[in-house]
N, C-alpha and C positions, 0 to 999 in steps of 0.2 A: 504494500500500500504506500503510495508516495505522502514523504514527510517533507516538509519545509525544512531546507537545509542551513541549519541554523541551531546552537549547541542547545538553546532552551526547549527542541521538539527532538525525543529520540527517537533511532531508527526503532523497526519493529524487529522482536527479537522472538524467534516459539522455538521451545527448545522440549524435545521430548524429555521426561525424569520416570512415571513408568513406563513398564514395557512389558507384556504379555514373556514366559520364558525365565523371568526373573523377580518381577516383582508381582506379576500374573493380573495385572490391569494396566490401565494405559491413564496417563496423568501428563499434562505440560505447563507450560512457565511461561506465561503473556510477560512482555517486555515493549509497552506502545503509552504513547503520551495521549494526550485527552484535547489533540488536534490531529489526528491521525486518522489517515483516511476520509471520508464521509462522517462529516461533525457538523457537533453547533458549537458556538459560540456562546456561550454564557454570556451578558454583558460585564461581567467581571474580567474579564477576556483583558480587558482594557480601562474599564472605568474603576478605581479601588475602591469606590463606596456603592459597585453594582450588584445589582441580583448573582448569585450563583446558581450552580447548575440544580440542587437539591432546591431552589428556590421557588424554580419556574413551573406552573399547575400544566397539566399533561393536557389541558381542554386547550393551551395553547399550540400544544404542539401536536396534538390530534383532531383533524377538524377538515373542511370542506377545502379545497387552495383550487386557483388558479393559476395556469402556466401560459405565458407570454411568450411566445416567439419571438427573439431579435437575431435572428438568422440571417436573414436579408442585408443587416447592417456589417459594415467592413469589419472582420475579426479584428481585435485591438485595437480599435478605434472607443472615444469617449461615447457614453451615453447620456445624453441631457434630457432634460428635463419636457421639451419636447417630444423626442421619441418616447415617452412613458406616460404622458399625454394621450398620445397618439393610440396608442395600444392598449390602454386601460380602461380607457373613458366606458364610465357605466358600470364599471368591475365592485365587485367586493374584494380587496386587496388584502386582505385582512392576512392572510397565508399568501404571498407571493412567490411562484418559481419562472425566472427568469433563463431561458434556454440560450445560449448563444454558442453551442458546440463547442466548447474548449473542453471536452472531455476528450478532443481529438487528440488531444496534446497527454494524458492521462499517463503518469508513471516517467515525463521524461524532464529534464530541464525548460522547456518549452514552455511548459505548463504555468511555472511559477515567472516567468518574464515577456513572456507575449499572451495576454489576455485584453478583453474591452475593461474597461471599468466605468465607476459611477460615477457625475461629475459631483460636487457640493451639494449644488440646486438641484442636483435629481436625488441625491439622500435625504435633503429637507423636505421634496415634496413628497417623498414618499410618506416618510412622517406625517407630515400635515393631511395626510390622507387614511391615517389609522390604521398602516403597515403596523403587524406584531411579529411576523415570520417571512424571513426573506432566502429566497433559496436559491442557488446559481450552480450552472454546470462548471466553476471555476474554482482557482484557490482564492480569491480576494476582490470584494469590491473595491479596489484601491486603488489608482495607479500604478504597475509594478516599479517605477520608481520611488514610488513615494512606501518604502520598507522600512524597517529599524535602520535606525544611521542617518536617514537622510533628514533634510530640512524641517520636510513636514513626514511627521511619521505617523501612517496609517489613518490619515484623517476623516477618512469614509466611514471607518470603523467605528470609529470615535462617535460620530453622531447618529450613527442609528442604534449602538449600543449604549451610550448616553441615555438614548431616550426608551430603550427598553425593549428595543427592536432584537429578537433571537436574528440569529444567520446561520444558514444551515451550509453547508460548503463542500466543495469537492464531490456534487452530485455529478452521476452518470444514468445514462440508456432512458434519457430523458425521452425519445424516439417512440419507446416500448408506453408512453401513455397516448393513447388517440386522442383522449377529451380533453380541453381545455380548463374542463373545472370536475375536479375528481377528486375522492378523500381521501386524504392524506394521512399518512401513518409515521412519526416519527418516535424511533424508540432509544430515546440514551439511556447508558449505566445511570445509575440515581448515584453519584459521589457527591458525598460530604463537602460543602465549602469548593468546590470545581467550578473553574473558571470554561467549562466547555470538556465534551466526551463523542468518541466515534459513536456513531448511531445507526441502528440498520432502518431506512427511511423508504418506503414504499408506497404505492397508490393504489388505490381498490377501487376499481369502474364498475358500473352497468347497477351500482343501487338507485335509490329513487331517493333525492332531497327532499325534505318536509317541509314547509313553510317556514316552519320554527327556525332552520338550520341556517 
């Protein structure tokens, strides 16, 4: 599973301990950070007076979402606040999955430095729009320049975890859902005080939405 390379995210380690023959069951030893692979983001992630991961009610992160196509648009290129405009209007945004095929890139270098990202004024309006779960086929709403170290660091993040927005990240087979609005299933570890956990995150089609819903 690709890690951001970087000493604070460790690689993933599975190391068999038993073994059928010797110990006569089979047991192993996870060695992966709680940005690894397909996650969310806690807003703790970033903000140190934020929600943590045991924090956040599962009615957030289980519920109806809708996925946006921005296929069409130049891979790595910005998103403003126009195109999300453009594609939303009339939506319940409430669970957001934004597709932009960077899972092309999935396990290589590529990944983590040529992706689109979001610009300010498209994280505010999202916001302003009563986004709670934002989902991308990428590792980062950011600029890939704008990482630890640089000027401005991570500032996309910043403001939609600020305000309490989850991000779900490093989604793939985005493809594999037909419907535009489908229920979404995301499941993290429950850790103690965690700033963010790999999640196995899926979609369930063909039920019938309630009014209520």
């Amino acid at each position: 599973m690709p890690t951001f390379p970087a000493h604070w995210h460790p690689l993933v380690e599975i190391s068999q301990l038993g073994r059928f023959g010797f110990e006569d069951r089979e047991t192993r030893k996870l060695v992966l950070g709680t940005h690894t692979g397909t996650h969310i983001d806690a807003p703790r992630h970033f903000i140190p007076s934020g929600q943590t991961l045991d924090e956040i009610p599962l009615e957030l992160l289980i519920g109806w979402a809708v996925k946006v196509d921005l296929r069409e648009l130049e891979f790595g290129s910005e998103i403003t606040v126009d195109h999300l405009v453009d594609r939303c209007k009339g939506l319940n945004i409430k669970r957001l999955i934004l597709q932009f095929g960077g899972d092309r890139n999935y396990g290589n270098k590529k990944y983590y430095e040529d992706h689109s990202w979001l610009t300010i004024e498209a994280a505010q309006w999202l916001v302003s729009q009563g986004c709670k779960l934002l989902g991308y086929d990428m590792a980062s709403p950011d600029n890939p320049i704008n990482v630890h170290g640089s000027k401005e660091d991570s500032p996309i993040h910043k403001i939609l975890l600020g305000n309490g927005v989850v991000l779900l990240e490093y989604l793939t087979q985005l493809d594999c859902i037909s419907s535009s609005n489908f229920f979404l299933v995301t499941a993290p570890m429950k850790i103690n005080g965690a700033d963010g956990s790999p999640v196995r995150a899926f979609a369930i089609e063909g039920i019938r939405r309630s009014e209520d819903d």
